[in-house]
C-alpha positions in Angstrom: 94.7 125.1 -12.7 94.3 124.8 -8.7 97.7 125.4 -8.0 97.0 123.4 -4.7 96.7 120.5 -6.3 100.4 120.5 -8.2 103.5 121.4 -6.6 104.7 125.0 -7.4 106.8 125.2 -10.8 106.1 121.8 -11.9 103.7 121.1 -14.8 101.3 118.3 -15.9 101.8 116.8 -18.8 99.1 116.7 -21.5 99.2 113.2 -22.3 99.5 109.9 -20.7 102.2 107.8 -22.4 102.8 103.9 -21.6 106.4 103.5 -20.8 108.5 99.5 -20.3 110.7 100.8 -17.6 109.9 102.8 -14.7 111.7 105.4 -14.3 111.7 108.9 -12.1 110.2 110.9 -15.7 107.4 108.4 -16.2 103.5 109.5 -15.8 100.6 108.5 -14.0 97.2 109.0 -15.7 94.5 110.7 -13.6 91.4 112.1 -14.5 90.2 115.4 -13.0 86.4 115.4 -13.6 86.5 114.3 -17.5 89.4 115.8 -18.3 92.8 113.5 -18.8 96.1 114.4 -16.8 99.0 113.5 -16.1 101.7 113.9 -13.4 105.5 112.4 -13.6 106.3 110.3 -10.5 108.9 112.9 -9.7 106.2 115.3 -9.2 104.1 112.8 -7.4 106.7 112.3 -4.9 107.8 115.8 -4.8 104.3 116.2 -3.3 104.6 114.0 -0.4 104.5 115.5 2.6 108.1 116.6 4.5 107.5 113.6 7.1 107.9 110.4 4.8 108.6 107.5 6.4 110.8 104.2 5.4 111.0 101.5 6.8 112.9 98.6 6.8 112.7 95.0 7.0 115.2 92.4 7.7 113.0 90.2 9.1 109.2 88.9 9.4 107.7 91.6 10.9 104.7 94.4 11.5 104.6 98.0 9.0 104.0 100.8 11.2 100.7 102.8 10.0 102.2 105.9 8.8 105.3 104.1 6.9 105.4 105.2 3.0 108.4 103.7 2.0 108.9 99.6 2.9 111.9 98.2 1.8 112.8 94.6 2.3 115.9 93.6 2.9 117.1 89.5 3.7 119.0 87.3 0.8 118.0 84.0 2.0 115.1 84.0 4.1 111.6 85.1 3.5 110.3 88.2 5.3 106.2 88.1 6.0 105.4 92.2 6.0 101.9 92.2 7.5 100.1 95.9 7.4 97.0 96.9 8.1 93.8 98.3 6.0 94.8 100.8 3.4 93.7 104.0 4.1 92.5 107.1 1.7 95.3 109.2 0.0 98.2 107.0 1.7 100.9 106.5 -0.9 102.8 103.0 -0.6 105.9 102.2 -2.1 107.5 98.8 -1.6 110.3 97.3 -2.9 112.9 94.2 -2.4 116.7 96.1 -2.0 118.4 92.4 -1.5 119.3 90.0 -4.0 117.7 87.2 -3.1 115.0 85.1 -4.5 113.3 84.2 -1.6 109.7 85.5 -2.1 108.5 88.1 0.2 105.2 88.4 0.8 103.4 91.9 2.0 99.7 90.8 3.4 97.1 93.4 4.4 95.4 92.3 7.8 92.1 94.3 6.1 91.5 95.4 2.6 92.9 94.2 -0.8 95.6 95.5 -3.3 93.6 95.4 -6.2 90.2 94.4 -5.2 90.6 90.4 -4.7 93.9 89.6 -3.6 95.3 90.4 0.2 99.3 89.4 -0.6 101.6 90.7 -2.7 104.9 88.6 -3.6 108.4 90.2 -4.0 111.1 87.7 -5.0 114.0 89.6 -7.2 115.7 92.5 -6.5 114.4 95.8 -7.5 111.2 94.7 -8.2 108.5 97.0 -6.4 104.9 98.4 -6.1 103.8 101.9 -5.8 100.1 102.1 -4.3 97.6 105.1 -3.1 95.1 104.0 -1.0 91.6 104.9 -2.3 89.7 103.6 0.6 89.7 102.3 3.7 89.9 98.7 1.8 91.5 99.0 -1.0 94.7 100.4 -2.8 95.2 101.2 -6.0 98.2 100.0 -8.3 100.4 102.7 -9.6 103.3 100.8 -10.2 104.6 97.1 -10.7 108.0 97.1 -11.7 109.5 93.4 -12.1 106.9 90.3 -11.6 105.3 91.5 -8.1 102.8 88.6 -8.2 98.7 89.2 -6.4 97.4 86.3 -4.4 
């Protein structure tokens, strides 16, 4: 094992299991040439780089380009998140902190989420996306914890 690739003292999994609720322990699949792994989103995170940025919004606004954590944050009125293309390896995590039902909306300027669709709606609290870019177009869904709708 590259020990590069895995933080130090931490250890992939063998299997891949399907899990209801997200939770800290559960694993993402990945495949390393044909071979099946898998990696606990506590490692995953563990792995991000010492200068992770959050941000967060209170109001309709613009995601800074290097922001990894977004977290929206207005009960009664609907925040617009507008961020530009996705971008190789950038890991995206977004998720609504208030408890309002309001309907956020996080649009890409370029690129999609999953191929078609440029917005992604937030509109209960807790609910949130986890993303890694794999292109310069596209992210790829890791994550969709609540009823983060794709339009």
């Amino acid at each position: 094992m590259d020990p590069r690739l895995y933080p130090s003292g931490k250890t992939v999994l063998p299997t891949a299991t399907t899990d209801t609720e997200t939770t800290d322990t559960d694993k993402i699949a990945v495949y390393r040439g044909n071979q099946l792994r898998s990696i606990s989103l506590a490692n995953l995170f563990l792995s991000v780089p010492n200068n992770l940025t959050i941000q967060t919004l209170t109001a309709t606004g613009t995601v800074a380009a290097n922001t990894n954590v977004l977290l929206l944050n207005h009960a009664s009125v609907a925040i617009v998140a507008t961020i530009a293309a996705p971008s190789a390896g950038r890991i995206l995590f977004v998720a609504q902190i208030d408890a309002g039902i309001a309907g956020h909306t996080v649009v890409l300027t370029s690129g999609t989420w999953d191929g078609t669709n440029e917005t992604a709606t937030l509109d209960a609290q807790l609910e949130c996306i986890v993303h890694i870019g794999i292109s310069a177009t596209r992210f790829n869904e890791l994550i969709n914890k609540g009823t983060v709708l794709y339009s």
